[in-house]
N, C-alpha and C positions, 0 to 999 in steps of 0.2 A: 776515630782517632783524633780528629781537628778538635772537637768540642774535649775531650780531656784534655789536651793539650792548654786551650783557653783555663779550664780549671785548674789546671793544676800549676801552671805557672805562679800566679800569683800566692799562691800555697808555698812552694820551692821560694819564692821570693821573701815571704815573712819568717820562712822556717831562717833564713839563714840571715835576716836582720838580726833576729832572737840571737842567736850564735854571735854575732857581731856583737850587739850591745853585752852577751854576755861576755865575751871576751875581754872588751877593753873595761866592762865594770872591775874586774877584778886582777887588774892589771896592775903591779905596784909601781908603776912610769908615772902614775894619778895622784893627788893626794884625797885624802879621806874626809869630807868633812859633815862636819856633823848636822842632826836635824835641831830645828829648835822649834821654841813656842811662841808663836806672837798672840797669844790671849793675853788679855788689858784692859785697862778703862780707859777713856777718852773723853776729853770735854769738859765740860762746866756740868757739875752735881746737881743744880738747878734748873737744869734741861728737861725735857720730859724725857723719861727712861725707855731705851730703844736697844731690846739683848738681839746683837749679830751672832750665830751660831755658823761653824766653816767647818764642812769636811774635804777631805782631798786626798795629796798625795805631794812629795817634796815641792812642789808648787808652792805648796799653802807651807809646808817647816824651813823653807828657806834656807838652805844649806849654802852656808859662805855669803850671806848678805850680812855685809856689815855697814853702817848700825841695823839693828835689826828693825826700827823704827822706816829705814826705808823698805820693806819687804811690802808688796803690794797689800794684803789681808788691813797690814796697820795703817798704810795710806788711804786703803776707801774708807776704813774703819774711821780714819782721821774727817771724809767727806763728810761721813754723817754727822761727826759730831760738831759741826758746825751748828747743826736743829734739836742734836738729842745730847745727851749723855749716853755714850755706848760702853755696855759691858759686850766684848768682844772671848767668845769661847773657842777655842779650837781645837778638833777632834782629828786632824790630817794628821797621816802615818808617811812617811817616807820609802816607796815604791809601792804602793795603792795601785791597785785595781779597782774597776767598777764595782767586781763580786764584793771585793774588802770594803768598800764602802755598805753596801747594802748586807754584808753579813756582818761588820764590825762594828762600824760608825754612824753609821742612822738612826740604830736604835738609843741611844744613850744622847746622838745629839736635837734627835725630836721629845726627847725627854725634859731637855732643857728648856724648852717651850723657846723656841726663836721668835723675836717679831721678823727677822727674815734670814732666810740661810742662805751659804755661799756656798758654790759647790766648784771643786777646780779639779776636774779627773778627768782621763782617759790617754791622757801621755803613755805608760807603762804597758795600756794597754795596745797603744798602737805601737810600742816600741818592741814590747815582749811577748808579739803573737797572738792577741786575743781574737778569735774569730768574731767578725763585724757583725754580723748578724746577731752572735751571741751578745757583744755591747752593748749595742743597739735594742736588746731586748731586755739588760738591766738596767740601759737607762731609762727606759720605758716602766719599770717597776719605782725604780727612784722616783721619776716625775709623779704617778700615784701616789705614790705613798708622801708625800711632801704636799700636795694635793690643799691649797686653801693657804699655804704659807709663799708672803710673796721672796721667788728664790732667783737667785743671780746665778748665771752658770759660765766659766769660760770654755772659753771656746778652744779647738787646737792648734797652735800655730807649724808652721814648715820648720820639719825635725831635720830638714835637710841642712839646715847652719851648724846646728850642732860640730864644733871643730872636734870634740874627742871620736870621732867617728870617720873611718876608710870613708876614702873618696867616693868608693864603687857602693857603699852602701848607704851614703846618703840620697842618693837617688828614690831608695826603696824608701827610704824611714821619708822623703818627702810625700814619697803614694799615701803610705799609711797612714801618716797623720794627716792628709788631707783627705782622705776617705774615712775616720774618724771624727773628724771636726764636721762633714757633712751627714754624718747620722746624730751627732749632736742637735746640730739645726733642724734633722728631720721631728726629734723630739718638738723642741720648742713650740713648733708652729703649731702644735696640737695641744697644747696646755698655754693655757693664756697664765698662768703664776708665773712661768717660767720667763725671764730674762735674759737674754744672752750676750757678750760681752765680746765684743770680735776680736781678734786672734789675726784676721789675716787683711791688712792692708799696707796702703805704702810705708807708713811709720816703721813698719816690723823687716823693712828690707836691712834695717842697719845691723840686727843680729848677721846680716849675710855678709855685709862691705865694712864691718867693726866691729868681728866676735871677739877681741879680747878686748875689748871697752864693755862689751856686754855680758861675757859668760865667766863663772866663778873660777878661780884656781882649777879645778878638778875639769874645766873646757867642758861640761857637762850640765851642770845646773847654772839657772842664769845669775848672776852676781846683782848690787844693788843698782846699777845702770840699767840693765835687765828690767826690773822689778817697778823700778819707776817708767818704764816705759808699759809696760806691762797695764801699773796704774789708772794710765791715762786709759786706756780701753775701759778700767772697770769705773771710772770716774763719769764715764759716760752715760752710765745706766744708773747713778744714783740717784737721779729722779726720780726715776721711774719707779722705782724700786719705794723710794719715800713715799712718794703718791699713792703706790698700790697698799703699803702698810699704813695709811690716815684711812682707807677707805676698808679696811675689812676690820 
């Protein structure tokens, strides 16, 4: 009886985050905002040509970041083009799951032949129940299949700031997404293409002690204070990322 109890708790607990975030999603106390597209060019046309390809999930469509110029995607997009001329493509659907990325968006964005892709998923799926194991096992199919392309991936930050969310359940959405952001990482370490962009350090406390400086109208998706902070994580790994695309 002890060891079902161990399992199934944590079950009971995602079952009624699910329930939670379903509920205030469709709440009309919210406003609605919409997804958009930050594909673009960037840079000096005399650059050597450098195609960024991003799949995701409202992450990557930016909902309520205005201008849209600050939404993270156009701000690393902006790092590169310091070296390159970037055509910037993106493939991100707003409430993405991993499966939706690897059933919807992978095939048409590895079509576009990336010199590297960005990949920013698994929020939804830690918000809206996806079993870890199951994540963890498409994101293991993602990192294959991407396999030779050098790819930047973020990572998941503590869903527990989230202000549009009961008190008593951000606790859970804190588990989740920290047990999602660490099977993230378990990927990476086994694929040397892969990049990862951190998510979770002191900078990210201020989403905690200043969420409406940081999260959009709807207290759900993060606004463009959000997004530049956001940035600075992915701005980190643009090296790296450059480096490994001169050398393959």
């Amino acid at each position: 009886m002890k060891k079902r109890h161990i399992v199934t708790q944590p079950l009971a607990a995602a079952t009624l985050l699910v329930a939670q975030v379903a509920r205030v999603g469709h709440s009309s106390a919210w406003p609605s905002l919409e997804n958009q597209d930050p594909s673009g060019t960037f840079g000096n046309p005399s650059s050597p040509a450098l195609r960024i390809v991003v799949v995701g999930d409202s992450s990557v469509t930016a909902p309520g970041v205005q201008p849209l110029d600050d939404c993270w995607v156009r701000l690393t997009a902006q790092q590169f083009a310091r070296d390159y001329y970037v055509t910037l493509i993106s493939h991100g659907v707003g409430g993405a799951k991993i499966a939706d990325v690897l059933n919807g968006q992978l095939s048409p964005a590895l079509a576009d032949t990336p010199d590297i892709l960005l990949v920013s998923i698994g929020g939804n799926d830690a918000l809206r129940g996806t079993p870890l194991g199951r994540f963890e096992e498409d994101y293991e199919r993602l990192a294959i299949a991407t396999a030779g392309i050098p790819t930047g991936v973020g990572g998941i930050g503590d869903f527990g700031s989230i202000p549009r969310l009961p008190t008593f359940a951000r606790s859970i959405a804190s588990v989740r997404s920290a047990s999602t952001n660490r099977a993230i990482t378990r990927i990476v370490v086994k694929h040397p293409h892969l990049v990862k962009a951190n998510a979770r350090d002191p900078r990210f406390k201020a989403f905690f002690t200043d969420p409406y400086r940081y999260f959009a109208a709807d207290h759900f998706h993060l606004a463009a204070e959000g997004h530049r902070l956001i940035a600075q994580a992915w701005e980190e790994i643009v090296p790296t990322l450059a480096a490994m695309h001169e050398t393959t």
